[in-house]
Structure formats: C-alpha cells, structure tokens
C-alpha positions as CSV (number, residue, x, y, z in Angstrom):
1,X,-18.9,7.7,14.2
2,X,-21.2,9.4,12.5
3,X,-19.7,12.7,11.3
4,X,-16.8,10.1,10.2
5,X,-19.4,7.8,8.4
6,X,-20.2,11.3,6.4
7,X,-16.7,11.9,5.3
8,X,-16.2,15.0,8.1
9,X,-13.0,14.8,9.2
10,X,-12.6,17.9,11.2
11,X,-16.1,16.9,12.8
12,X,-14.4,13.7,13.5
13,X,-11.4,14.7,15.1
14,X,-13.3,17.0,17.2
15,X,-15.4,14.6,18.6
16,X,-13.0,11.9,19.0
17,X,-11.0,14.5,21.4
18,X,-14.5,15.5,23.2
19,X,-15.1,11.6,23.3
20,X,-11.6,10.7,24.9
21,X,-11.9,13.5,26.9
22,X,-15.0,13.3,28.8
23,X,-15.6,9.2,28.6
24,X,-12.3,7.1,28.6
25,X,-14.1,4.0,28.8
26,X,-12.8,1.0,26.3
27,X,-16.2,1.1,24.6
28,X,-15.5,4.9,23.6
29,X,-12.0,4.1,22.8
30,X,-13.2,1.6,20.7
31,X,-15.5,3.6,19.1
32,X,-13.7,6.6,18.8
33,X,-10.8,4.7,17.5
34,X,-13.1,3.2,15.0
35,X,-14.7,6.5,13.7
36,X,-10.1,7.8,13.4
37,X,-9.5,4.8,11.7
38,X,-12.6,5.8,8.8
39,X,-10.5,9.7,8.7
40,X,-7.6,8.1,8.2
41,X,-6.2,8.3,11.7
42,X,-5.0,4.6,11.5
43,X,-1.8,5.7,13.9
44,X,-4.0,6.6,16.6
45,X,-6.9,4.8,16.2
46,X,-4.4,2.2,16.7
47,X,-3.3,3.8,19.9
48,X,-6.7,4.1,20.9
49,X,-7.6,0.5,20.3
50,X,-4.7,-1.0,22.2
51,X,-5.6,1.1,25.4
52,X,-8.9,-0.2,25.0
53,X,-7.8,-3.8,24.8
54,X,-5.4,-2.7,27.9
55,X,-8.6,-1.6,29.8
56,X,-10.9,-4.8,28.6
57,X,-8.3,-6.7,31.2
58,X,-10.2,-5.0,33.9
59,X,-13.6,-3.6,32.5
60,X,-16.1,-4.9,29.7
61,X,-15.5,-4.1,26.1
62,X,-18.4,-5.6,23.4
63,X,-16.1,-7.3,21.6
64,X,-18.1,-6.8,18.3
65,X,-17.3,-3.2,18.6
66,X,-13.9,-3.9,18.7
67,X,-14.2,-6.0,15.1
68,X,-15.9,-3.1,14.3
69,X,-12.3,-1.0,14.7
70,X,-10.5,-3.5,13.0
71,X,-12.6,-4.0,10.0
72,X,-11.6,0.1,10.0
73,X,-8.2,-0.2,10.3
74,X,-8.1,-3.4,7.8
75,X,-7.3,-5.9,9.8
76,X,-10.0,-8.6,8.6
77,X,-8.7,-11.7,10.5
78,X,-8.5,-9.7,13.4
79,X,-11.7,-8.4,13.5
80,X,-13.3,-12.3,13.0
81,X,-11.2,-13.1,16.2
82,X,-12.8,-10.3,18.0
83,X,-16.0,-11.9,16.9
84,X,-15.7,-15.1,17.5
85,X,-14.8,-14.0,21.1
86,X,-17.6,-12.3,21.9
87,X,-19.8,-14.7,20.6
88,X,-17.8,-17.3,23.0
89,X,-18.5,-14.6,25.5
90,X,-22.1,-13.9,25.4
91,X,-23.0,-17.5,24.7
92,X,-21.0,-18.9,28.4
C-alpha cells in the first residue's frame, strides 16, 4: 500500500504479486486489492476483492479494510456498507 500511496506503480504490482503469492489470506487480498485499485488496476483489484469476500464466508476479514478497497475502486455506498458491518460486527 505504500509504494501505491507514493504513486509507484511498478513497486506496486510487484508487491501485490509477492503479497498474493506468499499470503492469500482475505486481509491481503483486501489490501493488495486496495493498493491495484490506487495503480489503476480496478479489473483485478476487483478480482481480488471478490475472492476475498468469497474467503470472508469461512475466515475473518476486517471489514473496514474492505471499505478501504472500495473507497479505491469508487464505490462509496459500498464502502459505508462494509462499514456499517463491521461496526455491527465488533459491537455483538
């Protein structure tokens, strides 16, 4: 995220393969899909965030990083749901 936050790409997209590669969790799906998204990557930051949503069924995903990605990607309402459901779920 933070080589995209500094506007390098290729940094980016090397680290977002290293990321998926060695950790494919749904937080560094999220997060990688997040950091695509910033590149202009929105196809597979996309891509990245579903899978992640797929593997929230079964593992934990902080759903504020997940707004995170969608804020990225432009997808305001989305990302308010996303918070709004983690604040349901951390409150319970």
């Amino acid at each position: 995220m933070a080589y995209a936050q500094m506007g390098k790409r290729p940094e980016t997209l090397h680290a977002a393969e290293n990321a998926i590669r060695l950790a494919n969790s749904p937080s560094v799906l999220t997060t990688t899909a997040s950091a695509l998204a910033r590149v202009g990557q929105s196809a597979e930051a996309r891509r990245l965030l579903n899978k992640a949503l797929e593997q929230a069924k079964e593992r934990y995903d902080c759903r504020f990083l997940v707004a995170r990605a969608y804020v990225e990607l432009g997808e305001t309402e989305k990302a308010l749901e996303s918070l709004e459901q983690g604040y349901l779920q951390r409150s319970a």
